[in-house]
N, C-alpha and C positions, 0 to 999 in steps of 0.2 A: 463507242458512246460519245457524243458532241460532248463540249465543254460544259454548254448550259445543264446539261442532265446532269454532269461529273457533282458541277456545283451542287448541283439543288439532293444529287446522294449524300454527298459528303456532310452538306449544311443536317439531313435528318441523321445521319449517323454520329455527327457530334451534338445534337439534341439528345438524340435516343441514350449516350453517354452518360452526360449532363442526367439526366434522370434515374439514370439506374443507380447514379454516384448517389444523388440527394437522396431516393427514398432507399437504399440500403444502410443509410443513418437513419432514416424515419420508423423503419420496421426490423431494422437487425434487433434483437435482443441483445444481444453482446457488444452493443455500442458501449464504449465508455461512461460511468457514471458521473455524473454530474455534482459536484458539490457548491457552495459560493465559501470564501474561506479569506485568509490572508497568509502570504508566508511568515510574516512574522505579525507575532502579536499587535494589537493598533495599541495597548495601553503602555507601548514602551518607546511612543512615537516621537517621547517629548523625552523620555532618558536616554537616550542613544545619543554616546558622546566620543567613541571612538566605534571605528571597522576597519576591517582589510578585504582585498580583494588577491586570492591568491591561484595562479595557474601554473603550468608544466612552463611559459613564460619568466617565471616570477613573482614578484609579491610588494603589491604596494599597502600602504598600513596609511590608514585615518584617521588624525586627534582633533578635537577643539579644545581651541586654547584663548580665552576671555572672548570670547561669542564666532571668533575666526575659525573657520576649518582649515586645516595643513595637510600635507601630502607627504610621506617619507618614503625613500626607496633607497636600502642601504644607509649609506653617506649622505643622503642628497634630501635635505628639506625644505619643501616650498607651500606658498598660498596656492588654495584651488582654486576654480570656478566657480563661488559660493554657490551657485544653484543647483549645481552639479548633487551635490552632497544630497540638499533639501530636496532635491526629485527624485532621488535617489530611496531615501527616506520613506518619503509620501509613497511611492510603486511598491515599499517590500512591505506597506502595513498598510495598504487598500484593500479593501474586500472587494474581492474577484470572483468569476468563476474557472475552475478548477477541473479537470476532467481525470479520474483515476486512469490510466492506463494499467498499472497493476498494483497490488496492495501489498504483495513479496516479490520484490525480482529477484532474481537471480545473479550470479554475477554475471553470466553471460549478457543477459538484457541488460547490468547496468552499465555492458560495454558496449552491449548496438546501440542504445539510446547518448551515448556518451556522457555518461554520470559517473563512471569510476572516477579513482580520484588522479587517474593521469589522466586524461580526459578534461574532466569537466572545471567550470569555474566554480572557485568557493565563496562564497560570500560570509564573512563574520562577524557579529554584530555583539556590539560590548556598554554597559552602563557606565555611570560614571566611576563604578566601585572596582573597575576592570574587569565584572565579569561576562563570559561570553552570556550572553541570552539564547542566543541562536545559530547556525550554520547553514546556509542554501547555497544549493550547488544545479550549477545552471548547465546544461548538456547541449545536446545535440536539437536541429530545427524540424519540422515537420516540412512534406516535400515541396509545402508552397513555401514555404521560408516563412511564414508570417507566426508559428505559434511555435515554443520553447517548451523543450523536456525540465522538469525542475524535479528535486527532493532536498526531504534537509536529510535528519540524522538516521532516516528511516530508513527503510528500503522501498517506502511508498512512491510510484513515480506518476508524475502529474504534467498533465499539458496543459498550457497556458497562453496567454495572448502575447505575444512577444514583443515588450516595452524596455527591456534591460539590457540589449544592444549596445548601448552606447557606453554602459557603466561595466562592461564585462573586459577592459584593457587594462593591461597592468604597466601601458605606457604611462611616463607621467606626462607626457606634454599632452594628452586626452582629456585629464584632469587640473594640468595647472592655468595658472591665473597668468596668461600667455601676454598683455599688455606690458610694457614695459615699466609704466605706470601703476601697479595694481592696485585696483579698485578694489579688490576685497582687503590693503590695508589703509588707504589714503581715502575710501571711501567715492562720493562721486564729485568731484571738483571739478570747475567748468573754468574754462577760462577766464573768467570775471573774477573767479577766487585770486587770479594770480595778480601781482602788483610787480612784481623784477625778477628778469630772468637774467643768470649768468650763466654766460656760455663759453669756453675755452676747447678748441680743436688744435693739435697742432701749437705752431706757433702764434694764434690768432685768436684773441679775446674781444669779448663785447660782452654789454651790461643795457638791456634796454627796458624799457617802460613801456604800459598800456596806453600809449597816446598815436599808434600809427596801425595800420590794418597788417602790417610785417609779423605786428607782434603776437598780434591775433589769429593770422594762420600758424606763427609758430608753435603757442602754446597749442593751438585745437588739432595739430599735427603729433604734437608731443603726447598729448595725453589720449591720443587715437592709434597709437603706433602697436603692431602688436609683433613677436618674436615667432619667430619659424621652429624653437628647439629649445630645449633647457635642459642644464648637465649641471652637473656636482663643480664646485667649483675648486676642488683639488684635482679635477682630471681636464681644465680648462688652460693651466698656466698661464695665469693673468699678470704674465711681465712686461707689455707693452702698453702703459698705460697712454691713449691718445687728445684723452679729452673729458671732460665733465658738463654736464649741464645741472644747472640750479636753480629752482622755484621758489620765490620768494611769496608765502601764502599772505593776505592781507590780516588775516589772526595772528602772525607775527611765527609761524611755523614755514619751517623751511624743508624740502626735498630734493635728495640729491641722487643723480646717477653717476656715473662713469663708467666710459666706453673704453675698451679693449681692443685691437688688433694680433688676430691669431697669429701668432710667432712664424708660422711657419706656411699659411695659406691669405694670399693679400684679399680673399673671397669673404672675409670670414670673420664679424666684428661680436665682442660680446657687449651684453652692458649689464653693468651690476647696478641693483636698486641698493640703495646705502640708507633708505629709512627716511623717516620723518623729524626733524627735531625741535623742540619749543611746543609740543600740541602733547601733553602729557595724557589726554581720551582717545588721541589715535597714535599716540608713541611703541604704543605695542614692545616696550622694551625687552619682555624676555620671549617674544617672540621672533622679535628681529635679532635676537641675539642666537639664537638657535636654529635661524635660516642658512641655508650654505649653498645659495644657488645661482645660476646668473642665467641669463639666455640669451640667443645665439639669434643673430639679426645676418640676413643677406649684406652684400654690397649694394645691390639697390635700398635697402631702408638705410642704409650708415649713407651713400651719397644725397637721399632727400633730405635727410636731416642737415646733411652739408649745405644744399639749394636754402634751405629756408635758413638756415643762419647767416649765410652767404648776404641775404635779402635784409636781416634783421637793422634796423636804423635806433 
């Protein structure tokens, strides 16, 4: 057989595929039934004030605390990705379409579909009164990867368009608010906000003003900088204290960090957010009091930080 015939078989044998695949959903009777639905109620779209996300991984737990979302795992509590939470939200109480795969599984099925509970991801969703509302627990993919096995407390199992991907890790740096700066508790402050920064590295301090362009890539570097990792910070040992920097806000609100160098690895710098003070609407004080996190910066982000201070006038 030439080439050219091989092609032009092959191209109708994967037509002729292609077609048997589409209308044996168009005319099988025992296609899966269709329903349009939400996994979790929409009337509880606006009381949902903590979750968890819990796997054979781990278990990370969700609170809001005065309009903030937080992140706990263990010992370790941090800001998320405020949109993280709210898309979050919005996907488990949209009305979808829904396709029963079966109305009693078995336990067998809810181990091919990967729904059992070593298997699958749990999602748990709670009021402000602590109680749970609901349970979904997210399996196994279908073979193009694009749609998710789900049930809640049922044993109903359901396929669905697969949007919760990203919310299905019980890492916390998938979820935290990875800026050095965070924006979900300082809000969105631009360099214009800022009026003096102090900055002490080492043996070497400086204290400068919005009057030179030095200043201006430093702050718009500072408040752009984002962290590769976040840990509990009784498992960081922050005994090497290297240096601080300090934002002087023109509302007369000041923010502070300080940098770290891991004890024992010269690669390896943390920096701790130490809060806001004098802005008692974004002081978040028993928030920041119950944060206990720091995150972990390469040696290329601690030396740019070094270049532009280096440059500051």
């Amino acid at each position: 057989m030439s080439e050219k015939k091989l092609i032009i078989f092959l191209s109708i044998l994967c037509f002729s595929l292609f077609f048997v695949y589409v209308f044996s959903f168009v005319f099988d009777k025992n296609s899966p039934e269709k329903i349009t639905s939400a996994l979790v109620n929409p009337k509880y779209a606006e009381k949902i004030t903590s979750f968890s996300v819990e796997s054979s991984d781990g278990k990370l737990e969700f609170f809001l605390i005065q309009d903030v979302w937080f992140g706990a795992k263990k010992d370790m509590i941090f800001p998320i990705f405020q949109g993280a939470s709210k898309e979050l939200i919005e996907q488990l109480t949209q009305i979808r379409e829904m396709y029963i795969i079966t109305k009693k599984a078995s336990l067998e099925e809810l181990n091919l579909f990967a729904l059992d509970e070593k298997q699958s991801v749990k999602i748990c969703i709670k009021t402000g009164e602590d109680e749970i509302i609901t349970s979904v627990y997210f399996g196994g993919y279908n073979f193009i990867g694009n749609k998710i096995y789900v049930r809640g407390k049922t044993p109903v199992i359901y396929e669905i368009q697969d949007v919760f991907s990203p919310w299905l890790s019980v890492e916390p740096r998938q979820w935290a608010d990875m800026e050095l700066l965070p924006k979900s508790l300082i809000g969105n402050i631009s360099s214009k906000d800022i009026q003096r920064v102090a900055v002490s590295i080492g043996e070497k301090s400086k204290v400068a003003y919005p009057v030179s362009k030095e200043f201006e890539n430093f702050t718009n570097t500072i408040l752009s900088l984002r962290a590769g990792n976040i840990l509990s910070k009784g498992k960081t040992g922050l005994e090497e204290k290297i240096g601080f920097i300090e934002l002087d806000l023109g509302t007369g609100g000041k923010i502070t960090l300080e940098i770290y160098k891991k004890s024992d690895d010269d690669s390896v710098y943390y920096v701790d957010f130490m809060g806001i003070e004098g802005i008692a609407e974004k002081n978040r004080a028993e928030v920041l009091n119950q944060s206990n996190y720091v995150l972990e910066i390469s040696s290329w982000t601690f030396d740019r930080i070094i270049e532009l201070f280096n440059n500051l006038v």
